[in-house]
N, C-alpha and C positions, 0 to 999 in steps of 0.2 A: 504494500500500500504506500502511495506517493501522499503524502501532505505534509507543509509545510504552515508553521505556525503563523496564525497573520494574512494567510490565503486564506480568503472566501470559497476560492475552488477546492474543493477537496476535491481526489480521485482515489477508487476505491473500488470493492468487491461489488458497492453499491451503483457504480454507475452504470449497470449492465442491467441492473434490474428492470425487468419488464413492469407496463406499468397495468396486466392482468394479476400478475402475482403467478402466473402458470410457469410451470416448469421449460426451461430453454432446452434444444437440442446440443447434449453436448460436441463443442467440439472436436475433429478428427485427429487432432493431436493426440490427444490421451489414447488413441488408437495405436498409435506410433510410437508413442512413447512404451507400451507395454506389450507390442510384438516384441519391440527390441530386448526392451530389459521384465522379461515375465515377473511376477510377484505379486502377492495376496493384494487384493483390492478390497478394504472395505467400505459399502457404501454408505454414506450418513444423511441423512433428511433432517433439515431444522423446519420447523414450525412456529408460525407466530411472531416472525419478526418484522413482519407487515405489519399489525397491529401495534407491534412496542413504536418502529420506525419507520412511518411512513413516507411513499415518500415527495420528496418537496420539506422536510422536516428537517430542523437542525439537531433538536434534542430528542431522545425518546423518551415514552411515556410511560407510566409504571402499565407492567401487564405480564403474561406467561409466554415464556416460549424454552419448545419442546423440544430437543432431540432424542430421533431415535436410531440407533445404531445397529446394521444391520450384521448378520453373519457374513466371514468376507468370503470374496469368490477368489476360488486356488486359479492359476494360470490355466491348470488343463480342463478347467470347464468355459472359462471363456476365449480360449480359443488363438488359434496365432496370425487371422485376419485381421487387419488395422479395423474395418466396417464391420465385423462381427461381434468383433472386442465392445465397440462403440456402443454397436444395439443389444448385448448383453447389458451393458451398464445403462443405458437410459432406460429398459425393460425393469432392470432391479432399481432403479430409482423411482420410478412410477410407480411401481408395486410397494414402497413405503412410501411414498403420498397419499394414495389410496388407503393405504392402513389408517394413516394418519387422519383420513379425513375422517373415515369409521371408528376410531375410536373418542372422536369430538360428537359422535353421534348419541 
């Protein structure tokens, strides 16, 4: 993360944020990066930080937010295609959104 004290502009994790709050396709890097160098991937879904920090907001505001931490995937189930790798990992990241949303239910 780039910021500098005294800048109005911050740049950050946050300026990628979409402004549905829906999950981004990740991208094909992390494909690349893990044909090359294989290793446990664990996926992590945070919740509710929409709510604390919305955005257009400078501060956040008291509230919950959730992680939840999934089992990691070994190399030999996602695979040594850059695009399979990819759509493994956005499949298991959807699949703890969903969780996520069902247990706010």
């Amino acid at each position: 993360m780039c910021q500098r004290w005294g800048n109005k502009s911050r740049r950050g994790d946050r300026r990628n944020q979409r402004p549905t709050g829906k999950l981004q396709q990740l991208r094909p890097g992390i494909g690349l990066v893990l044909a090359a160098q294989p290793v446990p991937v664990v996926p992590v879904w945070i919740d509710g930080t929409r709510e604390v920090m919305a955005p257009g907001r400078w501060f956040p505001r008291p509230g919950k937010v959730r992680l939840i931490i999934s089992d990691p995937i070994a190399p030999d189930t996602y695979g040594n295609d850059q695009r399979e790798i990819v759509a493994t990992l956005q499949s298991r990241l959807e699949e703890l959104g969903k969780q996520s949303v069902e247990a706010k239910d």
